[in-house]
Every structure is written in structure tokens, then in C-alpha cells.
N, C-alpha and C positions, 0 to 999 in steps of 0.2 A: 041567699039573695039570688034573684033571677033578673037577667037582663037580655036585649037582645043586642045582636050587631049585625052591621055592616060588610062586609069583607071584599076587599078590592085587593084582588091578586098580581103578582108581575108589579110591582108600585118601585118605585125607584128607592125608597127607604121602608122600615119598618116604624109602625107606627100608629098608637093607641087615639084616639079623638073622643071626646066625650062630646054629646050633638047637644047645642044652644036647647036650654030650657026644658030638661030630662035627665034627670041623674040616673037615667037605668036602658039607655041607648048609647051605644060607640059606631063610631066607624073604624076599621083595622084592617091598616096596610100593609103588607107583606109583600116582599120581592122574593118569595117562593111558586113555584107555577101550582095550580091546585090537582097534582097528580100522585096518586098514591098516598094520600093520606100528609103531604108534606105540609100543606096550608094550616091543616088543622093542625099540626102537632105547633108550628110556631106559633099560631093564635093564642095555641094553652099558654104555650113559654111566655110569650107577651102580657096576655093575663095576669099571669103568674105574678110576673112581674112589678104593674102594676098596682094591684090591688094588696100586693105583700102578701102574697097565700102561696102556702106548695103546692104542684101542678097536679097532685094529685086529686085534690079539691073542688079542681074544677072540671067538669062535665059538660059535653055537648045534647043538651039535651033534645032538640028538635034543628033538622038542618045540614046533617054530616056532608051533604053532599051540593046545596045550596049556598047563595052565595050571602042569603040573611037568618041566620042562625038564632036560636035560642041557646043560652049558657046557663049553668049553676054554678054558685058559688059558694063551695060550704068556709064558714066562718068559723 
């Protein structure tokens, strides 16, 4: 499965949104700063999370460094 997301860094909580009328868009809020790789590794864990999949599973696959990313999801 492929989705895309959102990512709003520095956020007061962490926290997955799945966007009105698209089951394959989130927004994800992280109260990590997006420096050194920190943002994305919680996005994984959050994911992870989420979707019930080890974090190994999932992949950044367009976006590492942007703040609206493409994900994969192996199932």
C-alpha cells in the first residue's frame, strides 16, 4: 500500500490524522524538530504503530527530506 502524508514538525503531541474523504492521505504530528533524521524515524514508529506493521515495513519512499512525503507499506 502506498500513501502519502502530511508532516508538521515541533507539534505539541504526536499524532496520526487520516484527511476527510481519502483513505490513502494522513497528516502526522510530531513534537520532534526535523533534524538529523529524528522526524522521520518517529513518523516510521507512528506508522508502525498505527497500521499494526513492523517498522521495518515501512519505507520512505519519495520525500526524506520534505515535509509531504510518500510512504510504503508492505503488508
Amino acid at each position: 500500500m502506498t500513501i502519502k502524508i502530511k508532516v508538521n514538525t515541533r507539534s505539541k503531541q504526536n499524532l496520526v490524522e487520516p484527511v476527510a474523504n481519502d483513505e490513502y492521505q494522513f497528516v502526522v504530528k510530531v513534537n520532534v524538530p526535523p533534524e538529523n533524521n529524528k522526524a522521520n524515524y518517529e513518523i516510521i514508529k507512528m506508522l508502525a504503530d498505527y497500521f499494526q506493521v513492523a517498522k521495518n515495513s515501512i519505507t520512505i519512499v519519495k520525500g526524506a527530506k520534505s515535509n509531504i512525503k510518500t510512504i510504503s507499506i508492505d503488508e
